[in-house]
Backbone bond lengths (Angstrom), bond angles and torsions (degrees), N, CA, C in turn:
res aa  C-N    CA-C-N  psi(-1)  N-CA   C-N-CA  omega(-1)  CA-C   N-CA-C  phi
1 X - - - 1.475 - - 1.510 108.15 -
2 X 0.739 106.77 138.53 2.103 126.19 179.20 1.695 98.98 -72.06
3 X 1.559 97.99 91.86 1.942 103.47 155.55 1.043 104.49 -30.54
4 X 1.433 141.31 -78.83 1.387 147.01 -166.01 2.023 100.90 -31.78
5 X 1.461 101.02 -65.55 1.500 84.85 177.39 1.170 137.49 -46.19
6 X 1.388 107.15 -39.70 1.646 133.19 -172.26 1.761 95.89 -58.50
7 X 1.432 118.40 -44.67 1.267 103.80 -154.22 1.676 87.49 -88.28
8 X 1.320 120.51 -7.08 1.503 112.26 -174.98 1.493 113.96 -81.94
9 X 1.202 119.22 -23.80 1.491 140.96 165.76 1.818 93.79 -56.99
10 X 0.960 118.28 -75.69 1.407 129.27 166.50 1.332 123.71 -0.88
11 X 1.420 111.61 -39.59 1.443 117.21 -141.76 1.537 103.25 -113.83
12 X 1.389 117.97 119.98 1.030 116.79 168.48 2.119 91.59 104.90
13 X 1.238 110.72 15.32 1.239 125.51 -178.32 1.512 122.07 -133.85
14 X 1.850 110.70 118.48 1.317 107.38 -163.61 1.621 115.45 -81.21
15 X 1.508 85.96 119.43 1.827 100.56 -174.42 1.278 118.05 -39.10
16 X 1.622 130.84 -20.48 1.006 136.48 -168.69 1.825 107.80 -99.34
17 X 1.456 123.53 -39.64 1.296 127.75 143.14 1.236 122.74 -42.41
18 X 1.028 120.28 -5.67 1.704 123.81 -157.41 1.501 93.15 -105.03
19 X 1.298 98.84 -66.43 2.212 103.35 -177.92 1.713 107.15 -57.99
20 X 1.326 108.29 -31.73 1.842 101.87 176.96 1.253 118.89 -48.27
21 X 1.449 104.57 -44.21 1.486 129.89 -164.89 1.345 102.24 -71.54
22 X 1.737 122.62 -46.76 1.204 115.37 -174.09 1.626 98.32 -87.73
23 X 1.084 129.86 -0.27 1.597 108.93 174.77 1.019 113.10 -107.85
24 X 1.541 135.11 9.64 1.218 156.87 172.67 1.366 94.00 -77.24
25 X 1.452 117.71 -60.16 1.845 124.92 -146.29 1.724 91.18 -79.37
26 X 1.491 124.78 -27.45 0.975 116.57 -160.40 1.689 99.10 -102.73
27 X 1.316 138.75 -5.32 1.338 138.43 159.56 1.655 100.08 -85.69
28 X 1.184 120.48 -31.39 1.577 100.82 174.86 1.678 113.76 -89.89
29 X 1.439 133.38 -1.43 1.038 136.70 137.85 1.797 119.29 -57.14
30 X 1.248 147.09 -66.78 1.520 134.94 156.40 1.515 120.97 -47.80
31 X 0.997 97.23 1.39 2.021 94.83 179.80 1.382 85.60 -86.85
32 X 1.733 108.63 -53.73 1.528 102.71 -159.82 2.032 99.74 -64.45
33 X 1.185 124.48 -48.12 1.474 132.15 -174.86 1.638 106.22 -37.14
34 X 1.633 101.35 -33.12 1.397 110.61 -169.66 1.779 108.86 -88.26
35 X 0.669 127.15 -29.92 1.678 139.21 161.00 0.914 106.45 -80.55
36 X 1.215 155.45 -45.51 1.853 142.93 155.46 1.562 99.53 -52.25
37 X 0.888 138.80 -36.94 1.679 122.72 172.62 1.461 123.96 -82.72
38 X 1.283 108.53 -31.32 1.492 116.79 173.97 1.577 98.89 -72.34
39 X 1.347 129.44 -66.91 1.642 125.12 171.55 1.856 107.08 -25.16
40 X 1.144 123.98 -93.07 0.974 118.33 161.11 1.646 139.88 12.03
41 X 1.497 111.22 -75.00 1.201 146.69 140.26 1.417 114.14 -9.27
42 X 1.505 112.48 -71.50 1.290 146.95 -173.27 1.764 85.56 -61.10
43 X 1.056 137.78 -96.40 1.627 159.51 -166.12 1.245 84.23 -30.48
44 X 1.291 136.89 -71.20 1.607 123.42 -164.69 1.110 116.35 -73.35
45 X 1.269 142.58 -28.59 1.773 130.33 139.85 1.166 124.37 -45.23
46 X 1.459 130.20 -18.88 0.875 139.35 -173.11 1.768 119.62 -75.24
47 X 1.636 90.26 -35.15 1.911 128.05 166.87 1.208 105.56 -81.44
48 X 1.307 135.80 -16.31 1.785 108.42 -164.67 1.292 98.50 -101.78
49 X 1.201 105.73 149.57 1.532 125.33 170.42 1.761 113.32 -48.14
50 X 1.097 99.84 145.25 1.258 102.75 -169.03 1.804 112.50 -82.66
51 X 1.427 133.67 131.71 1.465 129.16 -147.29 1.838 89.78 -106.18
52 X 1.632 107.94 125.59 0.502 144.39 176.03 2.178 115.77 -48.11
53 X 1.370 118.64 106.38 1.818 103.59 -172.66 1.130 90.35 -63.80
54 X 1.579 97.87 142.33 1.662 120.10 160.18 1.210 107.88 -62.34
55 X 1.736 108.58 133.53 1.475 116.00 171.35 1.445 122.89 -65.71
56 X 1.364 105.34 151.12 2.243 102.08 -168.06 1.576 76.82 -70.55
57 X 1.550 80.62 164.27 2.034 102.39 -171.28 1.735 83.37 -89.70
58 X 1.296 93.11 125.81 2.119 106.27 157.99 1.990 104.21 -41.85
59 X 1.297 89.06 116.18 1.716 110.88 149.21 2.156 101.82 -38.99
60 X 1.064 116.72 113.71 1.750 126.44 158.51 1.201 97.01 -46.43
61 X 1.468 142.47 115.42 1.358 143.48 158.17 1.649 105.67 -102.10
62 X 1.420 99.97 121.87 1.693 118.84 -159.31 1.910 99.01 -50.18
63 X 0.763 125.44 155.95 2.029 124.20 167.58 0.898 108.41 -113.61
64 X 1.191 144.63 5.02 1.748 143.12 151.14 1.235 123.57 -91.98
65 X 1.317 143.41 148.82 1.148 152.56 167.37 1.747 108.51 -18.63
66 X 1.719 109.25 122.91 1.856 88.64 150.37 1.247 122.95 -80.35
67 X 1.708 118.85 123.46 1.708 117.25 -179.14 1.315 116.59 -64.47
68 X 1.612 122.40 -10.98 1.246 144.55 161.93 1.819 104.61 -47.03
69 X 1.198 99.00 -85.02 1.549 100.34 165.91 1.454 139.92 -37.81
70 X 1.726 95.27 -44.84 1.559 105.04 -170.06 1.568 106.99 -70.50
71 X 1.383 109.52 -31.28 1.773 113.39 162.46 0.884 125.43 -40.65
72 X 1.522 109.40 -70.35 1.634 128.95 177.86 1.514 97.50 -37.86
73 X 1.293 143.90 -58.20 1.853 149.38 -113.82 1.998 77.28 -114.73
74 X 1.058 112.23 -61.88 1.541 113.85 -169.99 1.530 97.44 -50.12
75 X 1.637 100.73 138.16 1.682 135.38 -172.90 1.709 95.32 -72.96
76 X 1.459 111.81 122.64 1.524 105.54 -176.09 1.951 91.39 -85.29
77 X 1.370 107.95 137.09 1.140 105.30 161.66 1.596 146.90 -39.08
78 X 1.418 127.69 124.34 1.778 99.09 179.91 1.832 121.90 -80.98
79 X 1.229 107.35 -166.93 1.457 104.31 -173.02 1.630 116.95 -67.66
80 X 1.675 98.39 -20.71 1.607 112.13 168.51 2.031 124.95 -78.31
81 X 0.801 74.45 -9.38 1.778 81.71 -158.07 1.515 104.14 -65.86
82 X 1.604 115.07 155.18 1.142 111.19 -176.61 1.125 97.74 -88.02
83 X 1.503 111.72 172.76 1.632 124.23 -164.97 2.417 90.05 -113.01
84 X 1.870 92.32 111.62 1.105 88.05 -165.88 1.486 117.10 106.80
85 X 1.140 120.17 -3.45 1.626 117.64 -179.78 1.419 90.98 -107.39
86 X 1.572 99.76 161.69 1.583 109.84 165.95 1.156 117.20 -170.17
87 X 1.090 108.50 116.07 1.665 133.27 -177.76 1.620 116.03 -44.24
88 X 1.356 119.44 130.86 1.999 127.97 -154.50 1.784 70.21 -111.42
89 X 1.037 104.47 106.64 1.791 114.84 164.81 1.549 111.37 -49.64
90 X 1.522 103.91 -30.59 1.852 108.67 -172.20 1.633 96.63 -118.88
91 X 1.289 93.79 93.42 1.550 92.89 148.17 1.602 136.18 -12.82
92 X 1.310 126.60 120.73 1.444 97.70 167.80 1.482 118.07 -104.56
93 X 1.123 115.89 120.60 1.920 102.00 170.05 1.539 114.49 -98.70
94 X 1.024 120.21 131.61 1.223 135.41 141.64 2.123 119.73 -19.46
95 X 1.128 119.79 85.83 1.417 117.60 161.26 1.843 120.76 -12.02
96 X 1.189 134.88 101.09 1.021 146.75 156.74 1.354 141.79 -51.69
97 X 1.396 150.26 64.44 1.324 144.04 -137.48 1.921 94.16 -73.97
98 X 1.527 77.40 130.27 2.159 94.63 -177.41 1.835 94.68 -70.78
99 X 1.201 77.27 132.33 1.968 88.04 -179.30 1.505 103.44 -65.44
100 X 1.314 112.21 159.64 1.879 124.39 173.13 1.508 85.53 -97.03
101 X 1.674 80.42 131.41 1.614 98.08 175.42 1.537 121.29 -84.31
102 X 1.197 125.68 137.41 1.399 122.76 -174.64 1.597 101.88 -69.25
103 X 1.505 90.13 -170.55 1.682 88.76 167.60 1.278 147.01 -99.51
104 X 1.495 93.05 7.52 1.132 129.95 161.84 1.636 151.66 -96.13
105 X 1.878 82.91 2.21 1.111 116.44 160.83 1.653 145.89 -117.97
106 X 1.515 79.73 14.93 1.384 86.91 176.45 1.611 133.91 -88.43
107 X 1.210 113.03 136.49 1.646 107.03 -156.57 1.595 118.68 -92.93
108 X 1.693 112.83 -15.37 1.274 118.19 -176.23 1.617 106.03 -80.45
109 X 1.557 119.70 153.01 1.274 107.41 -167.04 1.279 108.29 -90.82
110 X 1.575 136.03 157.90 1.482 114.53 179.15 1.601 109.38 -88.71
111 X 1.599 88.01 151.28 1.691 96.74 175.14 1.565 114.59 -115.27
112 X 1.611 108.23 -5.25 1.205 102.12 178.56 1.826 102.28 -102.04
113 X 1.354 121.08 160.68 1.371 128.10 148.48 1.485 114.69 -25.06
114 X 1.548 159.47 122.79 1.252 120.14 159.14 1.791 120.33 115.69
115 X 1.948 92.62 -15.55 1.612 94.18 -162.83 1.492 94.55 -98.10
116 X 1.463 127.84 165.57 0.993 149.62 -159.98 1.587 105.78 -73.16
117 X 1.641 124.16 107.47 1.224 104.86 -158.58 1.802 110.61 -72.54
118 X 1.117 109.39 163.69 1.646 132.85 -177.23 1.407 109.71 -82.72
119 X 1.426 122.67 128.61 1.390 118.85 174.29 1.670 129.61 -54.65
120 X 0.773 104.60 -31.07 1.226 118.00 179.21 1.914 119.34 -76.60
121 X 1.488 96.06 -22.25 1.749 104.14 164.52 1.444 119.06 -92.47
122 X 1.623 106.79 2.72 1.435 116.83 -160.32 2.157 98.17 -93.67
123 X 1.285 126.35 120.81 1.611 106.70 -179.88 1.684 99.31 -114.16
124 X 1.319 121.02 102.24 1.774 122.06 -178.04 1.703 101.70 -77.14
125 X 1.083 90.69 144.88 1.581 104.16 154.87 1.585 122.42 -172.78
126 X 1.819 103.65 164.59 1.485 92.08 -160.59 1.811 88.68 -144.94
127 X 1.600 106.44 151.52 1.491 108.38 -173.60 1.303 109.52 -176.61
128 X 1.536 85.89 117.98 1.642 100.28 175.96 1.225 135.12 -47.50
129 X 1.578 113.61 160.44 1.763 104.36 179.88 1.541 104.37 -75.99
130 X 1.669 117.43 -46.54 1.385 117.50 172.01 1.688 119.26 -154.67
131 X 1.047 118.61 171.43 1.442 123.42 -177.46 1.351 123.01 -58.72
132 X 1.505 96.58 -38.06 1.559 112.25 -145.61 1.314 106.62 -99.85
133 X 1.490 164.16 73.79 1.295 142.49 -149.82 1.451 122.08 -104.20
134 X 0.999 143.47 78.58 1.382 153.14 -133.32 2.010 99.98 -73.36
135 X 1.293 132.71 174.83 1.528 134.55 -142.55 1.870 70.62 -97.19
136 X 1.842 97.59 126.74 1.830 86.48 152.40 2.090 95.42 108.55
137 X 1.405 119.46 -47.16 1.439 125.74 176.71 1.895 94.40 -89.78
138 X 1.798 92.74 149.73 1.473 121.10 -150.65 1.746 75.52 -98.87
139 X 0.919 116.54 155.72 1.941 134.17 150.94 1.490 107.10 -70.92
140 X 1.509 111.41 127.79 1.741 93.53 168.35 1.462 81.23 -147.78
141 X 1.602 91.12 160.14 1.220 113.88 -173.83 1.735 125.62 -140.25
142 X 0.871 134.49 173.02 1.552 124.43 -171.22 1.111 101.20 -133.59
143 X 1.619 118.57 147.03 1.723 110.99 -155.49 1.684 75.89 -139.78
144 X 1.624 123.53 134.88 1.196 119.13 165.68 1.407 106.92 -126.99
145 X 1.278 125.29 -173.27 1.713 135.12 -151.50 1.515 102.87 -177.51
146 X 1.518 131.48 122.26 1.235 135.79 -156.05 1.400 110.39 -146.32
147 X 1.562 108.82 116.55 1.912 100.67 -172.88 1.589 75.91 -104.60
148 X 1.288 92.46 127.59 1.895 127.38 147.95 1.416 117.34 -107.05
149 X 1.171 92.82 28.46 1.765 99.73 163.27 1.760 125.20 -88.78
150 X 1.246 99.51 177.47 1.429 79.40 173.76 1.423 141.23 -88.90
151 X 2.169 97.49 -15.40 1.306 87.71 -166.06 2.468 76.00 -135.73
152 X 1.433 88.61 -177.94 1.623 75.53 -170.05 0.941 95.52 -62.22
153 X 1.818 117.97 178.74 1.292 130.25 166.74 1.996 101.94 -141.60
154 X 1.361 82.13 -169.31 1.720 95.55 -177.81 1.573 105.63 -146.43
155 X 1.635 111.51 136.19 1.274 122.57 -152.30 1.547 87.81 -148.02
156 X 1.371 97.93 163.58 1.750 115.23 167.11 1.279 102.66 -91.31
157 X 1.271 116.05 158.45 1.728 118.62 -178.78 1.238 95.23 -161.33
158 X 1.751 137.12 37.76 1.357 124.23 -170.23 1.857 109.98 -94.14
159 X 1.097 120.03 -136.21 1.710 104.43 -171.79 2.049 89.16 -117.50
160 X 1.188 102.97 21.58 2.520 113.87 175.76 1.282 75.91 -119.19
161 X 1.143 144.54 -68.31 1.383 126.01 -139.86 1.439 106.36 -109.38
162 X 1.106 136.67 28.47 1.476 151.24 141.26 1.229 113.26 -158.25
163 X 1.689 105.51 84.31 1.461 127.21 -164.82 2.357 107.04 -91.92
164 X 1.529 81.55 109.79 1.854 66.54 173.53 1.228 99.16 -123.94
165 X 1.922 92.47 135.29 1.491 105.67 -179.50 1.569 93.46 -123.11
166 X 1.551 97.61 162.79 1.399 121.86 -174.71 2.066 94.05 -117.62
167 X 1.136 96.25 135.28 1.535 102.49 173.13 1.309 107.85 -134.62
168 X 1.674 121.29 174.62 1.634 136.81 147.38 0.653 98.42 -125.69
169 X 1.631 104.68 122.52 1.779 93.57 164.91 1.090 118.38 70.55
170 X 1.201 118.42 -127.40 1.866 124.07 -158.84 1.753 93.46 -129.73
171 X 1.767 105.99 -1.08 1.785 78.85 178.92 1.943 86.06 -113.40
172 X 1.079 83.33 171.77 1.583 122.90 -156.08 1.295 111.31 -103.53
173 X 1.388 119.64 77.24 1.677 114.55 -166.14 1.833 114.48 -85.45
174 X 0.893 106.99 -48.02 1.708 104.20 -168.29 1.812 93.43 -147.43
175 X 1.381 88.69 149.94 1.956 110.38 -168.53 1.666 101.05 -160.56
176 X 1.709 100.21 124.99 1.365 101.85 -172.68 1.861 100.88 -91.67
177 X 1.286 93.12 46.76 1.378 88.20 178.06 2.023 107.28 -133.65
178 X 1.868 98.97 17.46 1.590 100.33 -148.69 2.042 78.76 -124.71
179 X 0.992 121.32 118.36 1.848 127.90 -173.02 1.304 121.01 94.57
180 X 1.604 104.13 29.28 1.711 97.28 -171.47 1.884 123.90 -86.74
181 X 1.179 103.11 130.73 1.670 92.75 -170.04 1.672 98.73 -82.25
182 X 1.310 103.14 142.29 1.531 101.06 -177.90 1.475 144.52 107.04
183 X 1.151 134.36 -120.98 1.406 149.11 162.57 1.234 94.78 -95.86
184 X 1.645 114.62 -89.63 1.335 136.75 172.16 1.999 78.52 119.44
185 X 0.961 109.20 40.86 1.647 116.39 155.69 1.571 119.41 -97.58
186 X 1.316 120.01 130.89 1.901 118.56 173.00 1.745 82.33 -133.78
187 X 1.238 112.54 128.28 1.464 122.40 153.16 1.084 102.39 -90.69
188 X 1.830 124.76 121.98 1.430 95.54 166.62 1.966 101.13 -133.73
189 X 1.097 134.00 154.07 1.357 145.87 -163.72 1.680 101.46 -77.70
190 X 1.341 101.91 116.15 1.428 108.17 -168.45 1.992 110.58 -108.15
191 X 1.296 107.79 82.30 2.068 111.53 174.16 1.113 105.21 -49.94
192 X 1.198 108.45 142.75 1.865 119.49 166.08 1.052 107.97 -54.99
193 X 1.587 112.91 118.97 1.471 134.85 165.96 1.733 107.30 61.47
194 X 0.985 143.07 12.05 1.403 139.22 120.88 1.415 128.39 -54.24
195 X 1.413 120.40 112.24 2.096 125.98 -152.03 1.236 78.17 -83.36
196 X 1.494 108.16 131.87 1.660 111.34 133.70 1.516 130.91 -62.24
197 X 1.395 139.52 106.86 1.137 138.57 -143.90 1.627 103.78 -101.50
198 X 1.336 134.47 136.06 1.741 137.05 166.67 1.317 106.95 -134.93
199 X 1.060 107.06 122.10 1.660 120.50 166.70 1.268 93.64 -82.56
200 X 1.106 112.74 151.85 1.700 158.27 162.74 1.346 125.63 -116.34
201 X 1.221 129.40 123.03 1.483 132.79 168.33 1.836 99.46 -137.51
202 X 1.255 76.26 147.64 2.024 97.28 168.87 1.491 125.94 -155.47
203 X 1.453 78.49 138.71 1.640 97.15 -141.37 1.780 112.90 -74.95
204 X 1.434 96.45 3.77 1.882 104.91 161.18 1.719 82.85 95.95
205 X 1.326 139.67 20.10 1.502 125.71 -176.71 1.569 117.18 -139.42
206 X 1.280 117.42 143.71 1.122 114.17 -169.64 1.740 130.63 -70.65
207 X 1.091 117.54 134.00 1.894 115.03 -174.56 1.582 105.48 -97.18
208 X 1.475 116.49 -180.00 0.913 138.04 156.63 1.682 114.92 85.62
209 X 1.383 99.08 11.46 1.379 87.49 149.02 1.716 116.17 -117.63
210 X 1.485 129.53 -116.85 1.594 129.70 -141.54 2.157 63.70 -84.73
211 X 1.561 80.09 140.51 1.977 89.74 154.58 1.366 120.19 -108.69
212 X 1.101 110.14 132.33 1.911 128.31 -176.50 1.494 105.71 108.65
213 X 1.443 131.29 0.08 1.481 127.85 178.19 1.425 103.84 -102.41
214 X 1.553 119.52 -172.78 1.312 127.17 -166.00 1.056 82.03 -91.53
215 X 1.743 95.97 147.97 2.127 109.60 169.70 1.509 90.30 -118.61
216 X 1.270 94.02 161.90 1.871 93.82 143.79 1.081 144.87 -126.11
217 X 1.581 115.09 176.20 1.444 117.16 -153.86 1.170 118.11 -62.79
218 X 1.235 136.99 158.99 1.545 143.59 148.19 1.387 107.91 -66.57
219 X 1.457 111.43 130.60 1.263 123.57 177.25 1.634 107.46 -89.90
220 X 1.424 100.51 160.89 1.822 100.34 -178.42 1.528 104.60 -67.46
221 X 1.414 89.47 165.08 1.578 109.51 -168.77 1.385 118.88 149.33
222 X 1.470 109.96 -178.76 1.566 106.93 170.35 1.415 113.35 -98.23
223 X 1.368 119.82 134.27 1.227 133.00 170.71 1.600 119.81 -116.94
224 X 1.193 123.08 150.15 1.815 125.15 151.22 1.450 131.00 -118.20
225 X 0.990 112.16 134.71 1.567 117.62 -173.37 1.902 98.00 -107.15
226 X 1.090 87.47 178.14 1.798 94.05 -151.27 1.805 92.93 -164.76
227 X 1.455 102.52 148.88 1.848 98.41 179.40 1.880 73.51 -131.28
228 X 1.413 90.36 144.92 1.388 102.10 170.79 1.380 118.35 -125.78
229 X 1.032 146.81 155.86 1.426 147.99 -151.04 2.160 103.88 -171.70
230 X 1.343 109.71 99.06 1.416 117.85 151.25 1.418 94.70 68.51
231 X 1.338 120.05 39.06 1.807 103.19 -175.92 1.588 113.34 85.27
232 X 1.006 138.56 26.29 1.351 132.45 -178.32 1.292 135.15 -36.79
233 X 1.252 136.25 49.42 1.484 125.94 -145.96 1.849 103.26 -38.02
234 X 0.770 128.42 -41.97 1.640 117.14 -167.08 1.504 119.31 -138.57
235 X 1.779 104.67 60.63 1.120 120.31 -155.88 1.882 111.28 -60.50
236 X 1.358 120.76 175.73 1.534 110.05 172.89 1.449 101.63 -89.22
237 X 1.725 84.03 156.20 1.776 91.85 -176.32 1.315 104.77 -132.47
238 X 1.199 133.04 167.64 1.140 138.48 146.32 1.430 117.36 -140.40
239 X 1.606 111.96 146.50 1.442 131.81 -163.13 1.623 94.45 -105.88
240 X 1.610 98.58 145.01 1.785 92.15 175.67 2.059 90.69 -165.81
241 X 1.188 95.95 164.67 1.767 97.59 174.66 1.544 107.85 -119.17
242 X 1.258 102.29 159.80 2.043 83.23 175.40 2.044 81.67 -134.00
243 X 1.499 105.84 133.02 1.198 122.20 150.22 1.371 135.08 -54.98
């Protein structure tokens, strides 16, 4: 461009109107620079993914016991208690070995020919020849055993496992379970509803002490004899007197 023009433009133009004009054009040039960048600005927030709130920080939850609590929960002592003792809430027991059942204790019923009969198929009973026993005659008695099962079975029947005692009272005179040579085991094969039959006699004298020495006699009176079998809660009895 021709200076010469520039200053001819110039002329007849107040120098001080002149810089307004150009500092006018050049503040409304950065206004606009400044709204083309802010627009801009705007558009790429407009694109970004949206930022996720930070999660609240976890509360420290203590990892040891509160002693607050463990106070409260602990058993306050009574006015007896030793100072220093403290009660095991759980018992301890000692393991128990389960007993082997005889054969006379077994409770399942048999299903085979041969199996060990079941208490509950087993029916005891015992019954004197008579009441009355005059000075000089023995007591005898008949001891029976009854499978009401279904199929045969096998039972003990020795003079331990069908024990008959004679008592008075509270003393304890004679027990066919007191001088036995042996085991004192009889297995014997028990048919449905055919009794196994045992006589009993007693010889009027007392057992259970030294065996093979002199005992002595039972004096007259009333006595009962009883057959017992595996614990019997309510064994048979019979009442009799001897003259």
């Amino acid at each position: 461009m021709d200076p010469d023009a520039f200053r001819d433009d110039l002329r007849g133009v107040d120098p001080e109107i002149y810089w307004r004009r150009r500092m006018a054009l050049l503040v409304a040039m950065l206004i606009i620079v400044a709204v083309v960048a802010w627009a801009c600005s705007r558009t790429s927030d407009a694109h970004r993914p949206p930022v996720a709130p930070a999660a609240p920080a976890a509360r420290a939850t203590p990892t040891g016991p509160d002693p607050l609590a463990a106070l409260q929960a602990s058993p306050r002592p009574g006015p007896y208690a030793t100072p220093g003792a403290r009660k095991d809430p759980t018992p301890r027991t000692s393991p128990t070995p389960a007993p082997t059942p005889s054969p006379n204790t077994v409770t399942t019923p048999a299903t085979r020919p041969g199996d060990p009969c079941a208490k509950s198929d087993l029916v005891l009973n015992l019954q004197g020849e008579q009441q009355i026993y005059p000075g000089g005659t023995r007591p005898k008695f008949v001891v029976t055993l009854v499978n009401t099962g279904d199929v045969m079975c096998k039972t003990d029947v020795g003079p331990r496992a069908l024990e008959v005692r004679i008592t008075s009272g509270a003393d304890r005179i004679w027990s066919t379970s007191d001088c036995i040579s042996g085991d004192g085991v009889e297995i014997k094969r028990l048919e449905r509803g055919i009794p196994y039959v045992r006589p009993v006699e007693w010889d009027r004298h007392r057992s259970g002490g030294r065996c093979g020495t002199a005992r002595p006699g039972a004096r007259p009176g009333t006595y009962v004899a009883a057959v017992y079998a595996d614990d019997l809660q309510s064994p048979p009895k019979a009442v009799f007197h001897l003259r």
